[in-house]
N, CA and C of each residue as an Amber inpcrd file, in Angstrom:
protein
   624
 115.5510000 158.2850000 130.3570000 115.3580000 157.9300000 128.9500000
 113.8880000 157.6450000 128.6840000 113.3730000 158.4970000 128.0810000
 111.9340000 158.1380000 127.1730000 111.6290000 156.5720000 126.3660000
 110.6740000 156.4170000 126.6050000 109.8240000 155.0740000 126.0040000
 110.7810000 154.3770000 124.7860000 110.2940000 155.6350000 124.0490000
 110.6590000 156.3340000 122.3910000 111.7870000 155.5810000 122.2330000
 112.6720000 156.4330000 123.0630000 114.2350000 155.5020000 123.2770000
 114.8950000 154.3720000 123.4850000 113.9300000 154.1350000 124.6160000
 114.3640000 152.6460000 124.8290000 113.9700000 151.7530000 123.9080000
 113.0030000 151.6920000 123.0900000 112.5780000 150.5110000 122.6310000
 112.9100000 150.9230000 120.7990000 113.5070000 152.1540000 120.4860000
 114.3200000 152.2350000 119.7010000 115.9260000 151.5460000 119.8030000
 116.3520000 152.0930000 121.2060000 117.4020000 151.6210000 121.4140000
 117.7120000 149.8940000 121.2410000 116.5260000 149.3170000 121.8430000
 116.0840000 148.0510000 121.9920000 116.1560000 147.7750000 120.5600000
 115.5160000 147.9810000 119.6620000 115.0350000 147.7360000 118.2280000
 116.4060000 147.8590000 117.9140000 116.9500000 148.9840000 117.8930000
 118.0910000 149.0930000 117.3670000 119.4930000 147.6650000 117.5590000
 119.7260000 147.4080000 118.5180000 120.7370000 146.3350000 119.2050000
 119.7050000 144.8430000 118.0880000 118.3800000 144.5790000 117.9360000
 118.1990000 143.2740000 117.5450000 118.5060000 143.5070000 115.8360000
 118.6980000 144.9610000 115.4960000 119.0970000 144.6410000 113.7790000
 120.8570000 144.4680000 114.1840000 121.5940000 145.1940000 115.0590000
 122.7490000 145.3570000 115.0290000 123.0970000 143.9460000 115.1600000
 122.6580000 142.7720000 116.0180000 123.1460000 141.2090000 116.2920000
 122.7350000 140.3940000 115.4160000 121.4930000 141.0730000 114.9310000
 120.8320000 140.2550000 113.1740000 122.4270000 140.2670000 112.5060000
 122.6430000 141.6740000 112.0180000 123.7160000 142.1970000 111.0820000
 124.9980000 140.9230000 111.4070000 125.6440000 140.8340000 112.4610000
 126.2810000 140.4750000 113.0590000 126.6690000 139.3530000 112.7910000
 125.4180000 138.2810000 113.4500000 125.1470000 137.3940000 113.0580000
 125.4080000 136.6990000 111.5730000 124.7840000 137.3020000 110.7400000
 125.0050000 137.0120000 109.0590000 125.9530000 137.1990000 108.7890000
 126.9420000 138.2530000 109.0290000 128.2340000 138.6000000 108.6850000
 129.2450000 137.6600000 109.1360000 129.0950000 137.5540000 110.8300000
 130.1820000 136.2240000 111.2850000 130.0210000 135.0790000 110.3630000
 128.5270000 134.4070000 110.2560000 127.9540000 133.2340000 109.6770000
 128.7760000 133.0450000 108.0670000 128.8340000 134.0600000 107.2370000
 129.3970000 134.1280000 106.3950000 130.7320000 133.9900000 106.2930000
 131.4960000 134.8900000 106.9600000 132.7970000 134.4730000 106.9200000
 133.4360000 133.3690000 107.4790000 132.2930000 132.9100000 108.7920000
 132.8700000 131.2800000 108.8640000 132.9510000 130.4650000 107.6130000
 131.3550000 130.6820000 106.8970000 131.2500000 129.9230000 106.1820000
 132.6880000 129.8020000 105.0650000 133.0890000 131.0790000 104.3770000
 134.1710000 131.0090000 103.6220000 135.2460000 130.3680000 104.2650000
 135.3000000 130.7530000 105.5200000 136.6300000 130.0670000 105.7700000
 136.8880000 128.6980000 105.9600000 135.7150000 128.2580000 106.3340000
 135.6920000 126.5570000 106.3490000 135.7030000 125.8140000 105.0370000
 135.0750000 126.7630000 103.8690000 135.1970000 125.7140000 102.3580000
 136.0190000 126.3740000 101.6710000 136.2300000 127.7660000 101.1370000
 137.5610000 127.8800000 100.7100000 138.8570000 128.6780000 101.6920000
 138.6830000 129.1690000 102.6860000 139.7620000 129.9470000 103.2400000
 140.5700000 128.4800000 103.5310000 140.2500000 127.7780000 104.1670000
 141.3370000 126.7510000 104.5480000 142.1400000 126.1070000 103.2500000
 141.3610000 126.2980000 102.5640000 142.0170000 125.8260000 100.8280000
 142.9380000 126.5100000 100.4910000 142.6680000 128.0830000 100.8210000
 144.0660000 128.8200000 100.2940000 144.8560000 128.7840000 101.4300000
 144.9520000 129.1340000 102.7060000 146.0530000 128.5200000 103.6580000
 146.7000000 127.4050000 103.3870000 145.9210000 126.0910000 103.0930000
 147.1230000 125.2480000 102.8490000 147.6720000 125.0480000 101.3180000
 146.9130000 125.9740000 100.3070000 148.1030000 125.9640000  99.2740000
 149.3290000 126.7850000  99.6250000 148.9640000 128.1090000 100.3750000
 150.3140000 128.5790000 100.6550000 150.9260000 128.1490000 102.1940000
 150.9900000 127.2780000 103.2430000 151.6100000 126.7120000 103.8030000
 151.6020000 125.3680000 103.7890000 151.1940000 124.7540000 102.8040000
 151.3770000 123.2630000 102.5890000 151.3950000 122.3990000 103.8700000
 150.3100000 122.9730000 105.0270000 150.4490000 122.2450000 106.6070000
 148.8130000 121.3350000 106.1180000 149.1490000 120.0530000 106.3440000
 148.0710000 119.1790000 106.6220000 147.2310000 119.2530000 107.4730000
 147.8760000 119.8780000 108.6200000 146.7290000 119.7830000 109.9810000
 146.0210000 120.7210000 109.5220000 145.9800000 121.7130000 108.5430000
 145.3740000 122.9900000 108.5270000 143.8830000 122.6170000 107.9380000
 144.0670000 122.1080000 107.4550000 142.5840000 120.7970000 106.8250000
 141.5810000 120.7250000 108.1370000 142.1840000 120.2220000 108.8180000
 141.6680000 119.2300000 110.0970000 140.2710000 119.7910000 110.7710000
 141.2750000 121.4400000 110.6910000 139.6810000 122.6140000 111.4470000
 138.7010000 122.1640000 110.9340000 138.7360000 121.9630000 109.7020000
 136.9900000 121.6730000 109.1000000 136.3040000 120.7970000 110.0420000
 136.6730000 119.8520000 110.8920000 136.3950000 118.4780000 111.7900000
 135.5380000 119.9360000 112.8570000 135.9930000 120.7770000 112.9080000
 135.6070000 121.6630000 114.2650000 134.3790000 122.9480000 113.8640000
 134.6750000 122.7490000 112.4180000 132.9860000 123.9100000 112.0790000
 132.2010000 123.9780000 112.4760000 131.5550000 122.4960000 113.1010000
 130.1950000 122.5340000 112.9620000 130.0550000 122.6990000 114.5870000
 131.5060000 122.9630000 115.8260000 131.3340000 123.3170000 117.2460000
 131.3680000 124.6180000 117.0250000 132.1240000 125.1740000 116.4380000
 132.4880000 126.7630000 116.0930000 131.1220000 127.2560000 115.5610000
 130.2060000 126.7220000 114.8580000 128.4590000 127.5240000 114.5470000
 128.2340000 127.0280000 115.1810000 127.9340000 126.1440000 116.4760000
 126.9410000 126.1440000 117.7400000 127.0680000 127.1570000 118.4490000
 128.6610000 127.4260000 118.7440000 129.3250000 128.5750000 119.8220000
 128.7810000 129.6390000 119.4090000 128.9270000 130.2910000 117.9300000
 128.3690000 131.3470000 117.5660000 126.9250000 131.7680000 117.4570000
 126.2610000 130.7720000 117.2390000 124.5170000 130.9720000 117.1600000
 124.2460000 130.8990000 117.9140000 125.1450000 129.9830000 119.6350000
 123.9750000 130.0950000 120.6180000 124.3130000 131.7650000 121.0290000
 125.6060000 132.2960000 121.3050000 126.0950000 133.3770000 122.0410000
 125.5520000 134.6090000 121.3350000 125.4790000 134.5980000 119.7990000
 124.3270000 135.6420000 119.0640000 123.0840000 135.5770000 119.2110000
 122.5720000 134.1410000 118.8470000 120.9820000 133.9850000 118.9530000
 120.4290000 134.8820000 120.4390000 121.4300000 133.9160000 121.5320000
 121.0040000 134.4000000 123.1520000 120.9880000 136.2120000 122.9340000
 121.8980000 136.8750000 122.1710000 121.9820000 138.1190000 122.4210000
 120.8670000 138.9490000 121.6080000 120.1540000 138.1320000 120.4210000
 119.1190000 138.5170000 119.5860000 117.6760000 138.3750000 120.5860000
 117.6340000 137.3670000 121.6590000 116.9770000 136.6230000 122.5000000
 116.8240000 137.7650000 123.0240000 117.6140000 137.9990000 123.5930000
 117.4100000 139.3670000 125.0670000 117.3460000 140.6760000 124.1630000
 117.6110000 140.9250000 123.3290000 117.2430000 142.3080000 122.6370000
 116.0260000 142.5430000 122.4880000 115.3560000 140.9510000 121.7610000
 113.7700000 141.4980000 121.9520000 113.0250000 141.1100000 122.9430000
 113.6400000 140.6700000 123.9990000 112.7890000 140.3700000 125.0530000
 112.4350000 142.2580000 125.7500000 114.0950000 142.2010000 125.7390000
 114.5790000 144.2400000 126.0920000 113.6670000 144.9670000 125.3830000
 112.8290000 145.0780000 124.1240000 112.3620000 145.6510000 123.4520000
 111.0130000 145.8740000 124.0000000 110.4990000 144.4970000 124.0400000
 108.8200000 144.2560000 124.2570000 108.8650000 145.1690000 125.7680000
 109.7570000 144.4770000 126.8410000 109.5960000 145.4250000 128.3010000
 109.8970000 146.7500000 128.2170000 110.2040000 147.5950000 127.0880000
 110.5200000 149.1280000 126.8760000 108.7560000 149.0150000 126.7670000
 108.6030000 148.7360000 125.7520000 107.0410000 148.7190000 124.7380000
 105.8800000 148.4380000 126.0020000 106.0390000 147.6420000 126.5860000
 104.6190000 146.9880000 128.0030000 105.0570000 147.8200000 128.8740000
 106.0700000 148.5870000 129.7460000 106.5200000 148.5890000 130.7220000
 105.7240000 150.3900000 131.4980000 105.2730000 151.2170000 130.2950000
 104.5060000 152.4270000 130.7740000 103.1450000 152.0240000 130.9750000
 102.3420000 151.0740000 129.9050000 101.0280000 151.0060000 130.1350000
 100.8040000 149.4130000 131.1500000 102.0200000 148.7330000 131.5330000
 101.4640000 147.3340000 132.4470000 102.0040000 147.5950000 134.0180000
 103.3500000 148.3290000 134.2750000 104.4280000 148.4380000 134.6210000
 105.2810000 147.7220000 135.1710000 106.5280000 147.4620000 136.0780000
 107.6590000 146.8470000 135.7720000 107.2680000 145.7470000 136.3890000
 106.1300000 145.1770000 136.5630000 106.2260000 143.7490000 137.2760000
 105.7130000 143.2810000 136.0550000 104.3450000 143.9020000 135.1950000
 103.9960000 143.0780000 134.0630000 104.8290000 142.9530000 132.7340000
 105.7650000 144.0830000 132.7740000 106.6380000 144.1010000 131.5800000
 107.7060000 142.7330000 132.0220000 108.0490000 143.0420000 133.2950000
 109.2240000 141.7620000 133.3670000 108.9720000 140.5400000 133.4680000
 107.4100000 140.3330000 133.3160000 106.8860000 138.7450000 133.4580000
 107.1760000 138.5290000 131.6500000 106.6620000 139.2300000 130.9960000
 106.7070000 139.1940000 129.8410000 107.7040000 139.0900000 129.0620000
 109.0960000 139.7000000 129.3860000 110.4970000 139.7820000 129.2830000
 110.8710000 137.9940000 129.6350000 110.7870000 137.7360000 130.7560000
 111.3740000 136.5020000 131.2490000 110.5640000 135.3420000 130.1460000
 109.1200000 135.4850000 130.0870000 108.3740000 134.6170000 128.5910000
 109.2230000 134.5280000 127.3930000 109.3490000 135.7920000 127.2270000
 110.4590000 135.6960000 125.5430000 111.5740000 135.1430000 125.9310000
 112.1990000 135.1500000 127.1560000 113.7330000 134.5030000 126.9750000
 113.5270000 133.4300000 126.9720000 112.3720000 132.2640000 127.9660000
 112.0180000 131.3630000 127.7290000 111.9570000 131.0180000 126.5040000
 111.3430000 131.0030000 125.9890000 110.5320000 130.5650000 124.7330000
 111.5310000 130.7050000 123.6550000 112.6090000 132.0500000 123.1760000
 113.7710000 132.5670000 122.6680000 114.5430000 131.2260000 122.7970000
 115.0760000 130.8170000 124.5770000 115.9230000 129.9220000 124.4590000
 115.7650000 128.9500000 123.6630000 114.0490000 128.0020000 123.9050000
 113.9640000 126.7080000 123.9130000 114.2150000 127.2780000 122.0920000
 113.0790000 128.2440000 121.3990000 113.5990000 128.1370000 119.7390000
 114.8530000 127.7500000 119.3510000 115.7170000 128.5410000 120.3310000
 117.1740000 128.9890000 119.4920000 117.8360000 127.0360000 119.7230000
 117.4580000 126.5270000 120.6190000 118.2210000 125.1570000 120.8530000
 117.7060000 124.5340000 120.1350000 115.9440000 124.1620000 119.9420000
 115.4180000 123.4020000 118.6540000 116.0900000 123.3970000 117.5420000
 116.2940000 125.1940000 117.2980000 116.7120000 125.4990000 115.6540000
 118.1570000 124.7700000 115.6220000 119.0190000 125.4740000 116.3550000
 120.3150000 124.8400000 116.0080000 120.6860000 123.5870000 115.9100000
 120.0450000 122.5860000 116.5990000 119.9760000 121.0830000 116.8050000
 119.4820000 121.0290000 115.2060000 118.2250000 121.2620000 114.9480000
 117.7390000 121.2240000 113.4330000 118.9970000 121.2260000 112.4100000
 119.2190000 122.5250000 112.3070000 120.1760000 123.0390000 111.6130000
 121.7040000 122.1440000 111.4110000 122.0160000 121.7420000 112.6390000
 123.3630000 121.5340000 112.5050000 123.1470000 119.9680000 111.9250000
 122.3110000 119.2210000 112.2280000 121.6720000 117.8840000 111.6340000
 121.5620000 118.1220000 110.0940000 120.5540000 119.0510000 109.6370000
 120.3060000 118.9130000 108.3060000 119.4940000 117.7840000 107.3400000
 118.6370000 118.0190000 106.7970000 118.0470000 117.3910000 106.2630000
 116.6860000 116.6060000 107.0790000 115.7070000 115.9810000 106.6250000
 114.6490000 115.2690000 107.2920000 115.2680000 114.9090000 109.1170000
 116.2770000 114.3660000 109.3030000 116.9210000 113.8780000 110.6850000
 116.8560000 115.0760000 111.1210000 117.3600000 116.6730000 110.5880000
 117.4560000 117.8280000 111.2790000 116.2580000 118.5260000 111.9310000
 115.2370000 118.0220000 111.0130000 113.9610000 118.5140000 111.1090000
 113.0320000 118.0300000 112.5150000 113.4110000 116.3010000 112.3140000
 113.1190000 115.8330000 113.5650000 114.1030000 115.9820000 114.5650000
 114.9330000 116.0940000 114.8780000 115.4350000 116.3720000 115.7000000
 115.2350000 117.8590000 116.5100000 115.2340000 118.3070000 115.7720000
 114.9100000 119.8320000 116.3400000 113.6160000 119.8780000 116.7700000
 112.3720000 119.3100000 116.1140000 111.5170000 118.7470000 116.9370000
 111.2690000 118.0560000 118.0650000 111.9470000 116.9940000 118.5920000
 112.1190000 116.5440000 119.5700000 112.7250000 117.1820000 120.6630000
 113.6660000 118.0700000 120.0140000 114.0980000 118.7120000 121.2490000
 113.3340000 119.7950000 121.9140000 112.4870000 120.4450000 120.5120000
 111.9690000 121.5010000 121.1630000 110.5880000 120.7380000 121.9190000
 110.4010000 119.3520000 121.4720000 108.8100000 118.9620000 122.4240000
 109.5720000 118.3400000 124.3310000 110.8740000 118.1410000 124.0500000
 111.4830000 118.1060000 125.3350000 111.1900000 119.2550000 126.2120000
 112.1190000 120.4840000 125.6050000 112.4380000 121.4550000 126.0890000
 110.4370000 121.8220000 126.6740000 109.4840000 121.4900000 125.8460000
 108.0740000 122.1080000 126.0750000 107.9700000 121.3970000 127.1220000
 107.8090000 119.6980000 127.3260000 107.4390000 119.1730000 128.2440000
 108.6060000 119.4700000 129.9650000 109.9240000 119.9730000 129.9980000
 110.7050000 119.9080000 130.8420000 109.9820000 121.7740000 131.4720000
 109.6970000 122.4470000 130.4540000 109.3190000 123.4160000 130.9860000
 107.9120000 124.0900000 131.3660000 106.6030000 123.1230000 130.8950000
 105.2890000 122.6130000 131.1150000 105.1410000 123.5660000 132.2630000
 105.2640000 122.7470000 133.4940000 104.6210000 123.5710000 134.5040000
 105.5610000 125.5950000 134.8310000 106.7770000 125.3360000 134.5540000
 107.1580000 126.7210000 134.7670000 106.0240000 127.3360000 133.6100000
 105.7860000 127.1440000 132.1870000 105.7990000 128.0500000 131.4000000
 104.0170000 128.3460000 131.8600000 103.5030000 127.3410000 132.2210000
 101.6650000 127.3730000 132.2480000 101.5560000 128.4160000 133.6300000
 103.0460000 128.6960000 134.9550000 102.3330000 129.3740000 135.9670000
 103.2350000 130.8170000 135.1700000 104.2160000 131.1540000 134.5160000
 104.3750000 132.3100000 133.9140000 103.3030000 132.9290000 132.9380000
 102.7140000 132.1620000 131.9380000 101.4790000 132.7440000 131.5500000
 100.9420000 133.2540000 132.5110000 100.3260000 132.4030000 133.3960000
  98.7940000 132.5590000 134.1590000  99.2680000 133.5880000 134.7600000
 100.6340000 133.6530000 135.7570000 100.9720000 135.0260000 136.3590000
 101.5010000 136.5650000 135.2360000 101.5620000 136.0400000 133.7690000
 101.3070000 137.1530000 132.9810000 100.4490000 137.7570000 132.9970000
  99.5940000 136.7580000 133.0290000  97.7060000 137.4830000 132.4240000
  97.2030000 138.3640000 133.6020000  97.7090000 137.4910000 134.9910000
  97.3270000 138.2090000 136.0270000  97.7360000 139.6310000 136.0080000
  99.0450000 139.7540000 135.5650000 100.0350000 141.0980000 135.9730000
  99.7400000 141.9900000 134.8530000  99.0750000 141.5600000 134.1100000
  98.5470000 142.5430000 132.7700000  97.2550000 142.7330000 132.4470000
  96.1060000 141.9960000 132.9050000  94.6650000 142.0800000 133.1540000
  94.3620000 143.1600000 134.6630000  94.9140000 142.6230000 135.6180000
  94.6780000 143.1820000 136.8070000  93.5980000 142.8160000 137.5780000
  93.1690000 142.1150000 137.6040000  91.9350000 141.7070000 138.4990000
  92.0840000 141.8450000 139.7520000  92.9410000 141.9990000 140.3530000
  92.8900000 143.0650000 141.4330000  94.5010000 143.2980000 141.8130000
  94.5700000 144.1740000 142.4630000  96.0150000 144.9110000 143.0750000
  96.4300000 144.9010000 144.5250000  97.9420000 145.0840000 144.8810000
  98.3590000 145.1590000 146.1410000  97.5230000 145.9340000 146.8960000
  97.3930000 144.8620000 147.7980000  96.4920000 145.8600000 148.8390000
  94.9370000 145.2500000 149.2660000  94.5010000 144.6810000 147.9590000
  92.8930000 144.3880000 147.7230000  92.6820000 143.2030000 148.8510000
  91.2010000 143.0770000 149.5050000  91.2420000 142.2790000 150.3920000
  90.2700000 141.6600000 149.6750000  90.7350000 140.3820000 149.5320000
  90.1460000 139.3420000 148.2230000  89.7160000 137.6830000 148.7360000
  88.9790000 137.1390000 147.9910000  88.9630000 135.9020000 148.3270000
  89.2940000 134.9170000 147.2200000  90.3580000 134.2460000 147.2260000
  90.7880000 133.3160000 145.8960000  91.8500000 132.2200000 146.0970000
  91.5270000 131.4730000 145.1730000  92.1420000 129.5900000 145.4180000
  91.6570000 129.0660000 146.7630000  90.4850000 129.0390000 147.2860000
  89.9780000 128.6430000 148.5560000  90.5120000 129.4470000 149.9260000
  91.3360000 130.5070000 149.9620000  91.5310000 131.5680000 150.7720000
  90.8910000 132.8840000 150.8190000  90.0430000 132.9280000 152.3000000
  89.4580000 133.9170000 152.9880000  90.0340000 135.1460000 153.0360000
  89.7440000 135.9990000 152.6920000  89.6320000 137.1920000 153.3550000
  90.9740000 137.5590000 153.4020000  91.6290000 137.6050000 152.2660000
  92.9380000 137.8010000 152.4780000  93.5760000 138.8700000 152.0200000
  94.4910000 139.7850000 152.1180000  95.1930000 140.7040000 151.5820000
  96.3130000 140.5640000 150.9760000  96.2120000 141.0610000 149.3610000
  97.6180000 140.9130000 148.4280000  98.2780000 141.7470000 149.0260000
  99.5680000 140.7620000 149.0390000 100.7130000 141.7310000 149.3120000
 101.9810000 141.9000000 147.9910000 101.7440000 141.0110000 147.3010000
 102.6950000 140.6140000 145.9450000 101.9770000 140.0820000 145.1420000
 102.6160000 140.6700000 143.8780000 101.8490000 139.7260000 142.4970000
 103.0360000 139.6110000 141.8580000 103.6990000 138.4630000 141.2750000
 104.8850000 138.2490000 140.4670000 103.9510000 137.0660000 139.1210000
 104.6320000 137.2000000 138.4650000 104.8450000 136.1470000 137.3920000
 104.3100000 134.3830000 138.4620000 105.1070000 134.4590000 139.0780000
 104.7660000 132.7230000 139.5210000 104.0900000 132.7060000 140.5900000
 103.9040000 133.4520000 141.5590000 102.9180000 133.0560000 142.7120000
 102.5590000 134.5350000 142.9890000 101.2430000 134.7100000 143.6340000
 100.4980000 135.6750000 144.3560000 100.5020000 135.8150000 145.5470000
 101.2390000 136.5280000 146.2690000 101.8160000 136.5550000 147.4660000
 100.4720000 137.3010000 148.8580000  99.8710000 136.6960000 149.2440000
  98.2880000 137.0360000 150.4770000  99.0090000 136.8750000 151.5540000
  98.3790000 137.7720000 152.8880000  98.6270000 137.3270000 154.5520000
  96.9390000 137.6590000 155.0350000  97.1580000 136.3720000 155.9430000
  95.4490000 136.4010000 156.3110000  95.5790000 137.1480000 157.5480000
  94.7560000 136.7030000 157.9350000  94.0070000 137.4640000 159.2040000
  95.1770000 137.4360000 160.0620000  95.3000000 136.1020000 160.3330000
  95.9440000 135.8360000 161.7820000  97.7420000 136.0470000 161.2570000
  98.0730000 136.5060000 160.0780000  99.2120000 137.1520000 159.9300000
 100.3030000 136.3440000 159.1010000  99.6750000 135.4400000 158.8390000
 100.6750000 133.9070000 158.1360000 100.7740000 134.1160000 156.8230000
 101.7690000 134.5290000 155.8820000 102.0280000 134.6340000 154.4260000
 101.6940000 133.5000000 153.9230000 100.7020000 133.4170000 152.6430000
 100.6260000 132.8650000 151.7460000 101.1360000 132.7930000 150.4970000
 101.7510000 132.0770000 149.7250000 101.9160000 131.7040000 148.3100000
 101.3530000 131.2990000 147.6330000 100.2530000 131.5220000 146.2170000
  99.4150000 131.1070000 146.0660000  99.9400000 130.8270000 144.5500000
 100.0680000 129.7990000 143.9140000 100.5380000 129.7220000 142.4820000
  99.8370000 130.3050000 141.2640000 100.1450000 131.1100000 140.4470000
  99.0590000 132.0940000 139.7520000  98.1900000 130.8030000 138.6620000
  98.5100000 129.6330000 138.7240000  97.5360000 128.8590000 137.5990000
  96.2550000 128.5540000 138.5890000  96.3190000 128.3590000 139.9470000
  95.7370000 128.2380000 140.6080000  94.5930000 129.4320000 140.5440000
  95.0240000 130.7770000 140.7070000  94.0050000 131.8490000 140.6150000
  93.7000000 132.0640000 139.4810000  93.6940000 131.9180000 137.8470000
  93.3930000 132.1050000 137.0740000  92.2760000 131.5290000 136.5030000
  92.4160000 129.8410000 137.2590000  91.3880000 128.9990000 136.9040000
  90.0900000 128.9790000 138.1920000  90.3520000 129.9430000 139.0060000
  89.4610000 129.5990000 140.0370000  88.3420000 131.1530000 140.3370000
  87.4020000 131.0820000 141.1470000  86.7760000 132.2400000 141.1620000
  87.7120000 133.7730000 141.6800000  87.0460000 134.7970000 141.9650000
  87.8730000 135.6980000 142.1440000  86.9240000 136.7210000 142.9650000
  86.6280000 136.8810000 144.1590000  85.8690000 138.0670000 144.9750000
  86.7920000 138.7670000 145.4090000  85.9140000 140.3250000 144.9790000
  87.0330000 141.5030000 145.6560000  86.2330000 142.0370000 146.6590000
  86.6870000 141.6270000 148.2360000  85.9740000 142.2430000 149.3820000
  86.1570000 143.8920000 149.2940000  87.4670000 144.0240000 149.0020000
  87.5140000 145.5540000 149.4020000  88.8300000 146.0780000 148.4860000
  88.8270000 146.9790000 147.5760000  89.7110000 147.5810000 146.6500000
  90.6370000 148.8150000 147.8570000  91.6720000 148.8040000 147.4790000
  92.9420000 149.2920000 148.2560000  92.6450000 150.3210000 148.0900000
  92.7260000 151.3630000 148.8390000  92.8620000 153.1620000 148.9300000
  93.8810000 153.6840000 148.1210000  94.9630000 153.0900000 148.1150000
  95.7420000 153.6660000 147.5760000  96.3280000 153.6270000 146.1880000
C-alpha cells in the first residue's frame, strides 16, 4: 500500500469515528431527556426513569472508547505521513507522542465535560496538570528521543562520543534510550534527554 493510501486511509477512519462519535452522542443524548419520557408513557414502569442516574457512566464509556479510537487514527495518520521521509523508528516515536498526549487530552476533556461549568473547567485542569506531572519524565525522554530519531545526528553504526562515553558504537536508537557497546563489549543504555542536552562527536560515520 502506497503513502497516498495509508494516510488517506488513516484520514479517512478519523472522519468515520468523528461521524460516529456525534451520531452515538446524539442519540444518547435524546434518549436520556426525551426517549425515556416516551417509554414510560407507554409502559408506565418507574424504574425506567432511573437510567437517567446512569447517563453520565454511559458518556464516559462512549467518549473514552471513541475518543481512544479518534486517538489512534491520528496518531495512524501522522506515522503513514513521517514514516517514508523519517522511517519506522522515527514515525513510531512520533505515533506513541500522539497517543500520549491524545490520552492525557481525552481524560482532561471528559473529566471537564462531565463536571460542567467553572468546577468542570478546573477540574479538567487539574487532571490534565496531574496527568503532565505523572508523565514529566516519560514525555521529556520521548521528545528528546523524537528529535534524535528525526534530526539524525548520527546513525547505527557511527562510532561516537556522547553523555560522557568514549568511543562508542550505536547499536540502537529508540524513542527512550540510545543503545552504544564500547570497546571492551559491555552494552550501554544511554537515556536520549541525556544526549540531546550534551555534546555530540562523530569519530567515524558507518559504511553502510
Amino acid at each position: 500500500m502506497s503513502t497516498t493510501d495509508s494516510v488517506g486511509k488513516a484520514l479517512g477512519m478519523v472522519i468515520v469515528y468523528a461521524v460516529l462519535l456525534s451520531v452515538v452522542m446524539g442519540v444518547l443524548q435524546w434518549f436520556f431527556t426525551q426517549g425515556l419520557s416516551m417509554l414510560y408513557e407507554v409502559t408506565k414502569l418507574g424504574g425506567v426513569l432511573v437510567l437517567r442516574d446512569y447517563a453520565v457512566y454511559v458518556y464516559i464509556i462512549v467518549l473514552l472508547v471513541l475518543g481512544w479510537l479518534i486517538v489512534n487514527a491520528v496518531a495512524a495518520m501522522f506515522y503513514a505521513l513521517l514514516r517514508p521521509r523519517y522511517g519506522v523508528s522515527g514515525a513510531a516515536a512520533v505515533r506513541s507522542l500522539i497517543r500520549i498526549l491524545g490520552l492525557g487530552a481525552l481524560l482532561a476533556g471528559i473529566a471537564g465535560g462531565v463536571s460542567g461549568g467553572a468546577a468542570g473547567v478546573a477540574l479538567g485542569g487539574f487532571i490534565g496538570l496531574v496527568v503532565g506531572f505523572a508523565t514529566q519524565q516519560v514525555l521529556g525522554q520521548a521528545v528528546a528521543g523524537m528529535f534524535l530519531l528525526l534530526a539524525r545526528p548520527f546513525k547505527i553504526g557511527d562510532l561516537v562520543d556522547i553523555a560522557g562515553e568514549s568511543e562508542v558504537r550505536v547499536k540502537d536508537i529508540s524513542t527512550m534510550f540510545t543503545q552504544v557497546t564500547r570497546k571492551d563489549g559491555v552494552e550501554v543504555l544511554i537515556p536520549s534527554g541525556m544526549i540531546v542536552g550534551a555534546k555530540i562527536v562523530i569519530r567515524e560515520r558507518s559504511k553502510e
